[in-house]
N, C-alpha and C positions, 0 to 999 in steps of 0.2 A: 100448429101455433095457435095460440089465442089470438083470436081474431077482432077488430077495432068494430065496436057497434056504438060508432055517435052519430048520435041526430042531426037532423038540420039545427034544431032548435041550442045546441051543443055548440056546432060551427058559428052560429049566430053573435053568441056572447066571445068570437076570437080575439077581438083587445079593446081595450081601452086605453083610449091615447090621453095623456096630461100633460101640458107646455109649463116647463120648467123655467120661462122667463127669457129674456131677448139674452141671445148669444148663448144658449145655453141647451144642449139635447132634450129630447122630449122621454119620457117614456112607453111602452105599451105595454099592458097587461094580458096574458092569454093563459086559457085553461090550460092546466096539464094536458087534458085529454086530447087539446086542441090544437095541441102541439104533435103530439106524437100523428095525428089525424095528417097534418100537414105535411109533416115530415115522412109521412107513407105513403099521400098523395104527391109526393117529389118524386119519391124512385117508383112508384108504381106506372106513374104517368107514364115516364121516360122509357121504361119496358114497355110500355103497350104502346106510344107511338113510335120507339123503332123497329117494331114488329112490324107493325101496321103499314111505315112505310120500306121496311125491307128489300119485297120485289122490285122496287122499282129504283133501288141505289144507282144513282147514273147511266141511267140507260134514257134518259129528258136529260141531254145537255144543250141550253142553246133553245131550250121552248118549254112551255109547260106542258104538265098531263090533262086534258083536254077533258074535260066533266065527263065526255061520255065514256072514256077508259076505265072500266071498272077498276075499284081495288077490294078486294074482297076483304071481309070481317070475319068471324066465327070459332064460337067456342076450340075448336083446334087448332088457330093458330099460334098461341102463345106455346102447346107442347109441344107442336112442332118444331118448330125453331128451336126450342130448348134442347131437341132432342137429334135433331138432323143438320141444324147449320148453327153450329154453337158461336162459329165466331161473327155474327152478327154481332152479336153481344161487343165489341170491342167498346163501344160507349162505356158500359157497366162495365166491367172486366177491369177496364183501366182507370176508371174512377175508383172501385174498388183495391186495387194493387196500392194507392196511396193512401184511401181509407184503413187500409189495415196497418201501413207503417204507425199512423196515430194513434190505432190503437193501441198497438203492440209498445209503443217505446213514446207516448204520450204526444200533446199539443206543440212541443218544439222540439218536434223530432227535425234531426240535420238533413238540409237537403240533400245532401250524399247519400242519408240511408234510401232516401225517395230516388236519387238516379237506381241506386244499386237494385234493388226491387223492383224499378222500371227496365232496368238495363238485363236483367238473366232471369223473369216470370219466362215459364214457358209460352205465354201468347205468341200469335204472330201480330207483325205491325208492317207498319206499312210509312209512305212519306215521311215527316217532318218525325214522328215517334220513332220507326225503324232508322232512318238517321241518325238522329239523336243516340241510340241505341248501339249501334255503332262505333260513332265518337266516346262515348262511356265506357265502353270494354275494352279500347285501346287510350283508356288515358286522359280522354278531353272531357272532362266535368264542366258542369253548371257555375256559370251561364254560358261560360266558351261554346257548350254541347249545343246549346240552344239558338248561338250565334250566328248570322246569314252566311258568312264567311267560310262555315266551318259547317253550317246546317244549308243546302239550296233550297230546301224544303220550311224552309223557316218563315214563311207567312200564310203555310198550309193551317188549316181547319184545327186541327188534333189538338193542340191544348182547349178549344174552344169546345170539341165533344164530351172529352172529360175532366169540365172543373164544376160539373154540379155539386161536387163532394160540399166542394168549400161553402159556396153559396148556402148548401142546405146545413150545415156548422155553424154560420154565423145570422143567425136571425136577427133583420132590424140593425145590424153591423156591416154593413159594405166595406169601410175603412180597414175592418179585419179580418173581411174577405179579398184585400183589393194586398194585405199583405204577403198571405197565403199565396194568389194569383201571380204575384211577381215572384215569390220564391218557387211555385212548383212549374207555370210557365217558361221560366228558361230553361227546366230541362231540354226542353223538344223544340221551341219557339222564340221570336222574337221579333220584337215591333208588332205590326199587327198581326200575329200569329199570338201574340201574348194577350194582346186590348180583347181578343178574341173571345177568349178564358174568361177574364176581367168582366167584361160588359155581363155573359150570362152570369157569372158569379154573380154579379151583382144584382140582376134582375130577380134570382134566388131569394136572396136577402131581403128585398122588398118585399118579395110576395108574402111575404109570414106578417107583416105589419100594413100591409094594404090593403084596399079592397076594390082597385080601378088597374086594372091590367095596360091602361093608357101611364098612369103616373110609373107604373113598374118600370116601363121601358121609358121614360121622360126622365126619371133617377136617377137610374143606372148609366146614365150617359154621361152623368157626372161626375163618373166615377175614368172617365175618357179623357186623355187630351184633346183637346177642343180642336186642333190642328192634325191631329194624325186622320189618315185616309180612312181608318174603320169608323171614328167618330161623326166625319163628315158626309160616310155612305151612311150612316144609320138614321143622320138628323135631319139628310133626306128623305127617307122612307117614312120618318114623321113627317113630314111635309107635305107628301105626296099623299099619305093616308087622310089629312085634313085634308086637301082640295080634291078627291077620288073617294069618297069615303064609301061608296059601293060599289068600285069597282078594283078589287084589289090585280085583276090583271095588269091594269094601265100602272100602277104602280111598278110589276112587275117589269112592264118593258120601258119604265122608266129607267130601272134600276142596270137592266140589256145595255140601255144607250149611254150609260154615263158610267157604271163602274164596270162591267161586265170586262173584265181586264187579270190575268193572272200573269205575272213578273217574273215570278219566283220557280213554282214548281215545272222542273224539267218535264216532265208526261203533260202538261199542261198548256205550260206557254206555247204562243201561238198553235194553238190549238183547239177544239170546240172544248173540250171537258175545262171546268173552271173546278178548283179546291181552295181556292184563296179565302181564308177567313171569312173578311170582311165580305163578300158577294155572299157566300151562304149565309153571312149572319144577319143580311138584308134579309132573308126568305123566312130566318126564327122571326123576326121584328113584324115581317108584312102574315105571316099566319097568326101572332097575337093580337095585331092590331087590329085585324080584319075578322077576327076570331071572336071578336067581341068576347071573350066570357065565356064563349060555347066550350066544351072541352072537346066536341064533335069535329067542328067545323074548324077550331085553330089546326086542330093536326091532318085535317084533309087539305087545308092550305099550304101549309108548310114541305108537306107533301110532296103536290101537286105542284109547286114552285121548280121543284126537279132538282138538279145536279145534285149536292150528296142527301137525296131525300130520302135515309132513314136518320141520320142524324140529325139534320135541322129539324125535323120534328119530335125528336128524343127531348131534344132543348124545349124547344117551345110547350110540348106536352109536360115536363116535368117544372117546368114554372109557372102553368097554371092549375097542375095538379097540385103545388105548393099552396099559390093564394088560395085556391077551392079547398082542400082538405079531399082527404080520402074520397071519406062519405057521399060527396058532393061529385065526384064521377060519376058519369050516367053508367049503371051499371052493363048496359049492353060493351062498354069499354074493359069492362071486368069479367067477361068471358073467359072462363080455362084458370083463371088467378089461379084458384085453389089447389090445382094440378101440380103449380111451379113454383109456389111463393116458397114454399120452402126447399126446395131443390138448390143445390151451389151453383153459381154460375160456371162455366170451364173457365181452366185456370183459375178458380179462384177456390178457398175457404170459407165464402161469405153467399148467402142467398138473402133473398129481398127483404126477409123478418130481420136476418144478422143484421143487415144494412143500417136498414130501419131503426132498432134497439143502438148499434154502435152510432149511429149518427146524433140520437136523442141525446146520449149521452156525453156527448165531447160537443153538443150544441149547450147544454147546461153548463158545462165547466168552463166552456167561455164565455155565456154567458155573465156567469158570476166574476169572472176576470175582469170584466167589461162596470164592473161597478152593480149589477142588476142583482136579483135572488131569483132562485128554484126553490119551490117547496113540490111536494106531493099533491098538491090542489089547483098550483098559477104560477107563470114566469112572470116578473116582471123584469123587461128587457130596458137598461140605457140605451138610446137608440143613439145613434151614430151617423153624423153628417156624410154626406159622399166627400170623398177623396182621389181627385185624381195623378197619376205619378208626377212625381217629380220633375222630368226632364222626357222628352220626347222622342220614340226610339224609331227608326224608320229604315228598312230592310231592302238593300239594292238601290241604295242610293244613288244617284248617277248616273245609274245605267237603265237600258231598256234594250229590251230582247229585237233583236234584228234578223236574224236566218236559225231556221232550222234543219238540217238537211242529215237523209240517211248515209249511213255509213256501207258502203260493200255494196250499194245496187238500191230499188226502190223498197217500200214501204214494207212489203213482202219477200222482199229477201231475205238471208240469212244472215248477215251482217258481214263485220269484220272479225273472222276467227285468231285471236291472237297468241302465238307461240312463241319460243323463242328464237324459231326462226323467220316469223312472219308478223313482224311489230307493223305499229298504223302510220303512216306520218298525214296529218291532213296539216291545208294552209286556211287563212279565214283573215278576214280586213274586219277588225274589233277591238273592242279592251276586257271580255273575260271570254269564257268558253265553258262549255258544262260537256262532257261526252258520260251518255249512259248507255244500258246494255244490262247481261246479263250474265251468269257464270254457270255452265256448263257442267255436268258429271255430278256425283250421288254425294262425294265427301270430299276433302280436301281444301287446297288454296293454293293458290297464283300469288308469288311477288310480282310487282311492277315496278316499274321506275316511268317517271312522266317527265318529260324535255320540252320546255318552250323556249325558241329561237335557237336551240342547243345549250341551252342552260340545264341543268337539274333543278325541280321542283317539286316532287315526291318522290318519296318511297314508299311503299303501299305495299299489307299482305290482303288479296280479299279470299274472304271464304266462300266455299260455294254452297252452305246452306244457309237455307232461307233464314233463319233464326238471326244467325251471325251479318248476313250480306251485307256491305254498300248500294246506300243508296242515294244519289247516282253515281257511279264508278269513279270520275273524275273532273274538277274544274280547279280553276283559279279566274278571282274577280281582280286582283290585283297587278293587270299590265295597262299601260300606255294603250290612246289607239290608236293603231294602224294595222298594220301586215305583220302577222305573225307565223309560225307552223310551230304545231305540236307532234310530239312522236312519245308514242306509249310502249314499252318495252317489255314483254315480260323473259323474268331470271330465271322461274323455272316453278314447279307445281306440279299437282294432278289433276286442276281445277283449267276448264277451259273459257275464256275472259271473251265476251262476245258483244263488240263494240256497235251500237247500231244507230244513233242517231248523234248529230254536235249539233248543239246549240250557241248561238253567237250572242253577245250583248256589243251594244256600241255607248261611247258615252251621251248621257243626254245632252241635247245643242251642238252634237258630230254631224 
């Protein structure tokens, strides 16, 4: 690939701002060069701090990584990864799977074609995505797929790792990154599983028209309802970063004492491991905040903060590899590039120049949509107020998680093996219930049928490969509380359905 050789001196002239008069957007002016600079300090970032924090994905839940924990750096980490643990990469991978829908079938491509291309890429996925994934291939499209109802996983992280696409599209335009973010966030997510997506999109946006990594994340908040739980954890972490402003720990176990709470995801609740949105997207916030500018030390932050720490640093690395431009990574961060940049990611069609090149380009055309011009020399971009939605979406409403208990024996047992001669019947004092588990055997699928109080309320076929599976097997949020019993039945298969943990919700003020 031709390679980006701009200057500091290049980065310097990135825009110039003109006030278009009260009530009225401003514009910026930025070099061509200085765009594409940008826009290649967006996705190169975000590959080298989820590399960087890789090893250490959830394995800190519940503490940080303690300065003196090394994490190692060095020209061979980027091919390795590239080459032995591809699906690291799910950040990029699935960023990319929607980036390609836009290119392939333009800027208003339907969201259907974005579930269909999320819902059968060969990746694997996991929470709130492989749910979603699920609901899509039997039927439940967007927003339903994305809905808590239908999604348990739906205030999980995953729209929030991969919606850099947008952000890095619409430069200087949150508003029309903030539309994007509601159409391709329900695939997978909703409420704050969506604001997730939203907030980085938006912090994207800014960085191409900023030059104070404080005002990026003070923006972008505006792009939040001021009311939802993720707005409110993030506008703390500003808070806390003014009155802490060297010590980003204390922040941190600010963040422990007051949000440290996950609702939603079944592996999760009551549990050490957090994936709830808004608690990781404290950890992007407190490694830019405390990151000052460094490109170094935000992604050792963010880090080092723990639970999903290669993703929060994916984010936070590729939105200050936006505001800084390529060039302006310290190149000890750019070890190995050369190796990889142009290599495809697994499952994909696209490597980090494709990226790059398709993103320049569909960031111009909207651009120019936007009221602005592209020429071959300078953008100047309409810039665009923040926007935030319309109406306020909020997931598990009512309820809060109350017991969690194994199925078949303790924590280490094998669970509940289920046959068609050997259904589960448990009892529980609640108003929902989640049972998850796993499925058994190489190929195949299990019907079920699920009974609460001796009613029918599903029928269900699950698969037992990974690609296809539910996740998690089965709940319903919609009973009364009290005293209930469930019984799970399966009709027949080759797949064997291994029931291991129910989780209880009761209603709030039970």
């Amino acid at each position: 690939m031709t390679k980006l050789r701009c200057g500091l001196a290049a980065v310097l002239l990135a825009a110039l701002f003109t006030c278009c008069g009260p009530g009225q957007p401003g514009t910026a002016r930025i070099g061509s060069e200085v765009m594409r600079d940008k826009i290649r300090g967006g996705w190169v970032g975000q590959t080298v701090a989820c590399t960087y924090g890789g090893p250490t994905e959830f394995d800190w839940n519940g503490t940080w990584i303690q300065d003196y924990v090394p994490i190692e750096w060095d020209e061979t980490r980027l091919s390795w990864y590239y080459e032995n643990s591809p699906g690291l990469y799910d950040d990029l991978y699935m960023d990319l799977a929607f980036l390609a829908v836009l290119d392939s079938l333009g800027l208003d491509a339907p969201v259907e074609a974005m579930a269909h291309k999320f819902a059968t890429a060969g990746f694997q996925l996991w929470h709130a995505n492989q749910a979603a994934r699920w609901n899509i291939l039997n039927g439940i499209m967007p927003p339903q797929s994305g809905y808590w109802k239908n999604n348990p996983h739906a205030d999980d992280i995953d729209f929030q790792i991969e919606s850099d696409f947008i952000g890095l599209i619409c430069p200087g335009m949150p508003a029309t990154a903030l539309g994007y973010a509601d159409k391709v966030g329900h695939i997978m997510n909703y409420g704050d599983g969506v604001y997730g997506g939203v907030f980085v999109s938006a912090m994207y946006s800014h960085a191409f028209v900023e030059t104070d990594i404080v005002a990026v994340v003070e923006k972008a908040l505006l792009s939040l309802p001021p009311q939802s739980k993720y707005a409110r954890c993030i506008g703390d972490v500003v808070g806390w970063w003014r009155q802490y402003p060297d010590d980003w720990h204390r922040t941190w176990f600010e963040v422990q004492k007051k949000w440290s709470e996950d609702v939603g995801c079944p592996g999760c609740t009551l549990d050490p491991g957090d994936i709830d949105a808004a608690y990781n997207g404290a950890y992007i916030a407190i490694g830019l905040l405390y990151g000052g500018g460094d490109f170094g030390k935000t992604v050792d932050i963010s880090t080092r903060c723990g639970a999903d720490s290669d993703c929060n640093p994916a984010n936070a690395g590729g939105i200050l590899g936006t505001l800084l431009g390529f060039s302006r990574i310290p190149d000890r961060w750019k070890l190995g590039l050369d190796k990889v940049e142009n290599l495809k990611f697994s499952y994909s069609n696209y490597s980090l120049e494709d990226a790059c090149r398709v993103s320049y380009r569909l960031a111009a055309e909207l651009v120019r949509r936007g009221g602005g011009e592209v020429t071959d020399d300078a953008w100047k971009i309409r810039l665009e107020p923040p926007k935030a939605p319309d109406k306020i979406e909020v997931g598990f409403e009512g309820l809060a998680p109350e017991s969690k208990s194994f199925i078949g024996g303790g924590r280490w047992e094998p669970g509940h093996k289920l046959t068609p001669d050997n259904p589960y019947t448990g009892t529980f004092q609640g108003a929902a219930f989640v049972i998850d588990g796993r499925l058994e055997g190489y190929r195949g699928q299990a019907q079920c049928e699920v009974y609460v109080d001796g009613s029918l309320v599903e029928q269900v076929v699950l698969a037992v490969n990974l690609h296809d599976r539910r996740t998690p097997l089965f709940w319903s949020y919609d009973l009364e509380q009290g005293p209930h019993q469930v019984e799970v039945r399966m009709l027949g298969g080759d797949g064997v359905p291994v029931l291991t943990e129910l989780l209880v919700y009761r209603k709030t003020g039970s």
